[in-house]
C-alpha positions in Angstrom: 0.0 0.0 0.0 1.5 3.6 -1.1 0.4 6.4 1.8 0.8 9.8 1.1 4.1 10.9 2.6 3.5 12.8 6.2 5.4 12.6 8.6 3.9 13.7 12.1 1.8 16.4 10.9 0.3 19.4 12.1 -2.8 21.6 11.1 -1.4 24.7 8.8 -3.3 27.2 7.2 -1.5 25.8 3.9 -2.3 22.4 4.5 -0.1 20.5 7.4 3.2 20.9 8.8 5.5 18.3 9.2 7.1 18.0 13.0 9.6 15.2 12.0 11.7 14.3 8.8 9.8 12.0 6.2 11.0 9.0 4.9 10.5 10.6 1.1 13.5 13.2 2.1 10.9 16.4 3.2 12.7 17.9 6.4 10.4 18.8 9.6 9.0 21.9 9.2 8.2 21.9 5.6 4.5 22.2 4.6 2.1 19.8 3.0 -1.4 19.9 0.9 -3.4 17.3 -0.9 -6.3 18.2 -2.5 -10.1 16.1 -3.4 -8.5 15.4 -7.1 -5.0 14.6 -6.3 -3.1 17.9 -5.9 -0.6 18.0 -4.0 2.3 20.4 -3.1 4.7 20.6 0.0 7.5 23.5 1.0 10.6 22.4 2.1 12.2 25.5 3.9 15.1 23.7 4.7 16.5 22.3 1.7 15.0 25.5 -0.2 12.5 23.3 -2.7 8.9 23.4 -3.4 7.0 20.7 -5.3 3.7 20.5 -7.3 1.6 18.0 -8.6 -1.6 18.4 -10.2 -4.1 15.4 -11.5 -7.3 15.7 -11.9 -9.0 12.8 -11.5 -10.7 10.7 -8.3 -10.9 9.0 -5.9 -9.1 10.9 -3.3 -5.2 9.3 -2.6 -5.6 6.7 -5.3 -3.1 4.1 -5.2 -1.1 5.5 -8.7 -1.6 9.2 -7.5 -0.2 8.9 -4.3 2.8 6.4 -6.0 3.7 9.5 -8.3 4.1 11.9 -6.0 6.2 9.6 -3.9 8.1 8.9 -6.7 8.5 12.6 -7.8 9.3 13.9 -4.5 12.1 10.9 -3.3 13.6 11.8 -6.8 14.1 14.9 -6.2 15.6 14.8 -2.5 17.9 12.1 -4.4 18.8 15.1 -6.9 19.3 17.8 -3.9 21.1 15.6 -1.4 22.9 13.8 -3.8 24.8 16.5 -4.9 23.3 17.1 -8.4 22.3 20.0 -9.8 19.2 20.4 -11.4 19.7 21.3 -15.4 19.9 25.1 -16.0 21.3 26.5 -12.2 
């Protein structure tokens, strides 16, 4: 089962904020938002990234939805604390 990536997560008026690290690279403190057709975005203060994702489809947290935004948000911590730089910086 894919879950949507939260860590221990508090009410924001963005969405949540996460009080510990998660597992997909997002440091505590960073803020998180999904959304009724699978949009989702999160803030990482810390490493200075932002991510978006917008579907629009249902149901809420489908199993493929919530497997591409794991996927596109571990791939990009594997970018930033790898060392890589992202093409064109």
């Amino acid at each position: 089962m894919v879950r949507l990536s939260v860590g221990r997560c508090q009410p924001a008026a963005a969405g949540c904020c996460d009080t510990a690290a998660v597992s997909t690279g997002r440091s505590a403190g960073s803020l998180a938002f999904a959304g009724a057709a699978n949009e989702y975005f999160w803030i990482d203060p810390a490493c200075r990234v932002a991510g978006v994702l917008l579907m629009q489809y249902f149901p809420f947290c489908d199993h493929a939805a919530l497997a591409t935004f794991s996927a596109l948000e571990t791939g990009i911590y594997g970018l930033i604390k790898g060392g890589q730089r992202v093409r064109g910086r």
